[in-house]
C-alpha angles and dihedrals in degrees: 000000000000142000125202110261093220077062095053095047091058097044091058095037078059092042121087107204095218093057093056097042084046094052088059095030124051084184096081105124120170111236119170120330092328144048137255144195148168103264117228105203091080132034096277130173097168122053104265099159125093134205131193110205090183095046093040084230137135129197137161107199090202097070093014090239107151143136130106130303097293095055082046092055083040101061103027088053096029091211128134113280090261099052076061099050093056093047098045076052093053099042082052097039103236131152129187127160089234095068083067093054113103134194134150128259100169111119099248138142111289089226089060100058083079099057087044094061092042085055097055085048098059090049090058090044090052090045086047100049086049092068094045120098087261090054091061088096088065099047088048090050089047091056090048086055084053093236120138131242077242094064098039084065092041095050088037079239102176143163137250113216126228108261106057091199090077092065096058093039083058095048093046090044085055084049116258135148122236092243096059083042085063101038083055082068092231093108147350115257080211113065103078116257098028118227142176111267090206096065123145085012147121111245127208110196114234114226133193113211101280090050118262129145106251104157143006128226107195117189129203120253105175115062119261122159089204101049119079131236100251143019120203140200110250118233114262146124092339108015126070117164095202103058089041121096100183114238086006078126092069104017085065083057095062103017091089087052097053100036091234151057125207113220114210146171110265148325104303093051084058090053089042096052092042084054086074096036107274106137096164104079139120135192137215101219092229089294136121117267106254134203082266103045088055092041083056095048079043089063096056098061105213142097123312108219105187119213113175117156114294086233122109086262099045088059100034084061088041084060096054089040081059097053091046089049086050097055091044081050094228126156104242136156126197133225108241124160106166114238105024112116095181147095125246091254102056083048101052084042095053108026107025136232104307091056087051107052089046089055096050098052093046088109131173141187123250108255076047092053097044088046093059093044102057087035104049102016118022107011113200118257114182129061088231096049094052085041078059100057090040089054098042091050093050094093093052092048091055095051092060107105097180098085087200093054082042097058086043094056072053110066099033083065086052096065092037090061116019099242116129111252092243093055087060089044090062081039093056089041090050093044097050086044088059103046089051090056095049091046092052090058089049099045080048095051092046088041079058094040086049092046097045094042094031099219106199098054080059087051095047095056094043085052092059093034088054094044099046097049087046083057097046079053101049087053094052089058087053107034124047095200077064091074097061103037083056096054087040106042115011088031095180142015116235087214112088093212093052094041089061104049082044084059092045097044098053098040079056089046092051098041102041105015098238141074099223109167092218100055089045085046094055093037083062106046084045085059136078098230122133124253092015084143078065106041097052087044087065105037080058094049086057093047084059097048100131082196117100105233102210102238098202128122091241091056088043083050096044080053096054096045081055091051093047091048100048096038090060093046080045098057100048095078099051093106093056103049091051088053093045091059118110094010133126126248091258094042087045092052095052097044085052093050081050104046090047090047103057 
């Protein structure tokens, strides 16, 4: 959703940045001119943050996060711009209707705004039937689940009434076509009088990470053998399964805080764990964990913990999501308490909060969890399966450094296979024989490649050519001649990131005569282009730059000549490097000893 950008202009015009970092950091000291404090997006001891009271900017020249209050509240919360506006605006108190005004600025298809707002209409239809007389079965079945009126608005939980009908009669009264009725999933514009299929039932609101409503899940509440569970909303134009994490939208808002997120099974298990104060948890919806859910979990930055079902198929699914998080390279524990077969739900249901926060902090570290699993749940049968599970911990084995951890691990895999533990001791010997070996020949083949290409010679001219076009830029934001020398003469920056803050400096320049940071800044976040987390991070580490850029045509004129120089070396070796992709190191080695020969 969008906010005017008139509007975002004034509230940070009203915002001071070292009030709103200081609301989230009690570590912001003054020193100098400026501020400092521990940042807290990498693992910092020493103030390595810095903050500019007079240029409204931020920058932590460790991790390179930088921008102005909005991109702080953005990545300390991980939430969407406009989730930071409003809480800048909170923090502040400030208040404006215009902040309740809501449009879209995704790029979508026009014919699917429609649907969209269709969409939002159905979800206040069904929170609005749960309070009626008739949606009195829900509540009661709420309070049965022992979930509170409290969490039903957080969550958006609603109810579909009876006759169906209604709910289309609403929609049509607000204006919408049938079609975008069905493309919505709620019913088929086909089927004669067209009613809600969700109909008599409970309704969880469906989310996509910014928070719109994109599906429905509505689950029974009065017993009926025929019906089943759950009815769910098909994919179509707006819903895809695979690419949903429910309550993705508000766990991203507190994972970074807490350092993890728990990925569960469905709905129920997120209000159970919410229950107990565990706001950052996901579910899968019963589905398997795709390429975007993990690039989603990807994007929060914090611990995986893992909390599938203790049944036989609940683990059985937690081992392939290891081997997928393995691959994806991401830091995750699981949840394993040998012996519960339940979900979180039934525990907290049967067993209360207590039980269930124990059992949910009972974590465990992947080769323990995989242990447990083929010796208590799954042993290992062939020669050649266990063979497999010997051969796929022995990287982990190897980077144990503590001999005495390492023998353990050891032994553990000992008892889950049936090998003796010195037979997995020659294993392991063979095996780091083997990658050393296969290491040397590579280190050899890239000692050739370095040698033939001479690489840092190529380093060493992207280095001048970067810096020299960073300088050009840091004189744009302080001289206005700059602007033109750079349209007239350099004409373009090779570096893409350059190349974009150049467009953008000198479209502000045109249009309002300056190059003020804050206004780019804001441009930037107000707009739909990639990598803007990037781009403002560097605009605020040159706003920090202690050394003195001369400003002066002739030193314009020494950084072109620069630019000029090392773009032409640059280019030279285009070719090659277009020949040289999706080769191996060998192949690599010889089409370079061509091409330089020729």
């Amino acid at each position: 959703m969008a906010i005017d950008i008139e509007l975002v202009k004034e509230i940070k015009e009203r915002a001071d940045i070292v009030d709103v970092i200081s609301y989230f950091l009690p570590s912001v000291q003054k020193k100098g001119r400026n501020f400092v404090a521990v940042c807290p997006f990498h693992d910092d001891h020493d103030p390595s943050m810095q903050i500019n009271k007079e240029k409204q900017t931020f920058h932590c020249f460790v991790d390179g996060i930088g921008g102005d209050v909005f991109t702080f509240v953005q990545e300390y919360q991980k939430c969407t711009f406009e989730e930071a506006v409003r809480k800048v605006c909170e923090i502040i108190n400030f208040d404006d209707p215009r902040l309740h005004k809501q449009v879209y600025v995704k790029k979508i298809d026009e014919n699917l705004v429609p649907v969209y707002n269709c969409i939002n209409e159905i979800q206040k239809y069904y929170s609005y039937a749960l309070t009626t007389e008739e949606g009195k079965v829900a509540r009661d079945y709420l309070e049965k689940r022992h979930l509170s009126l409290e969490q039903a608005s957080k969550f958006g939980l609603g109810y579909a009434l009876n006759d169906g009908v209604k709910t289309i009669e609403f929609l049509k009264a607000k204006g919408f076509s049938l079609k975008n009725i069905e493309n919505t999933g709620i019913a088929l514009a086909s089927t004669g009088t067209m009613a809600d299929n969700n109909h008599g039932r409970l309704i969880f609101p469906i989310k996509d990470a910014s928070g719109q409503v994109c599906g429905f899940s509505a689950r029974k509440i009065v017993e009926d053998p025929e019906a089943p569970k759950y009815v769910n909303s098909p994919e179509g134009v707006i819903f895809t399964k695979g690419k949903i994490l429910y309550n993705y939208n508000l766990a991203k808002q507190t994972a970074k805080h807490d350092g993890f997120v728990y990925v569960v099974e469905g709905f129920m298990d997120v209000f159970a764990l919410d229950t107990i104060g565990i706001t950052s948890c996901v579910a899968l919806m019963s589905t398997k964990l795709t390429k975007d859910h993990i690039e989603l979990l990807r994007r929060l930055g914090v611990e995986l913990r893992i909390c599938l079902d203790g049944d036989n198929p609940g683990q059985a699914a937690m081992m392939k999501i290891m081997s997928q998080l393995d691959e994806a390279k991401l830091n995750y524990r699981l949840v394993s308490l040998p012996g519960e077969v339940r979900d979180p739900d039934e525990i907290l249901k049967q067993d209360g909060e207590e039980k269930l926060k124990a059992y949910v902090n009972t974590l465990v570290d992947p080769f323990a969890f995989a242990l447990n699993y083929y010796t208590n749940i799954s042993p290992l049968g062939s020669v050649e399966d266990r063979m497999k599970v010997i051969n796929h911990f022995m990287p982990t084995i190897l980077s144990i450094k503590s001999k005495m951890l390492q023998d353990d691990y050891i032994y553990k895999l000992a008892d889950a296979t049936g090998f003796s533990a010195n037979a997995i001791k020659n294993n392991l010997q063979d095996y780091a024989t083997k990658n050393h070996k296969e290491k040397e020949i590579l280190t050899n083949v890239n000692q050739e490649i370095d040698t033939t290409l001479d690489i840092s010679k190529i380093s060493k001219e992207l280095r001048r050519l970067t810096l020299a076009e960073r300088t050009m830029l840091d004189i744009m934001f302080k001289n206005p001649e700059a602007i033109s020398f750079y349209e007239n003469h350099i004409k373009y920056f090779d570096t893409d990131i350059y190349r974009t803050i150049a467009n953008y400096v000198v479209e502000q320049f045109n249009e309002k005569g300056n190059t003020d940071i804050n206004e780019i800044m804001t441009a930037m976040q107000t707009s739909d282009i990639k990598n803007k987390g990037q781009l403002i991070g560097e605009i605020s580490a040159i706003s920090f730059r202690k050394d003195k850029a001369p400003t002066s045509i002739d030193a314009m004129k020494d950084l072109e000549e620069v630019i000029t120089t090392e773009r032409k070396q640059i280019f030279k070796r285009n070719e090659l490097k277009k020949a040289l992709q999706g080769k191996s190191p060998q192949e690599q080695a010889q089409l370079m000893k061509e091409y330089l020969s020729k």
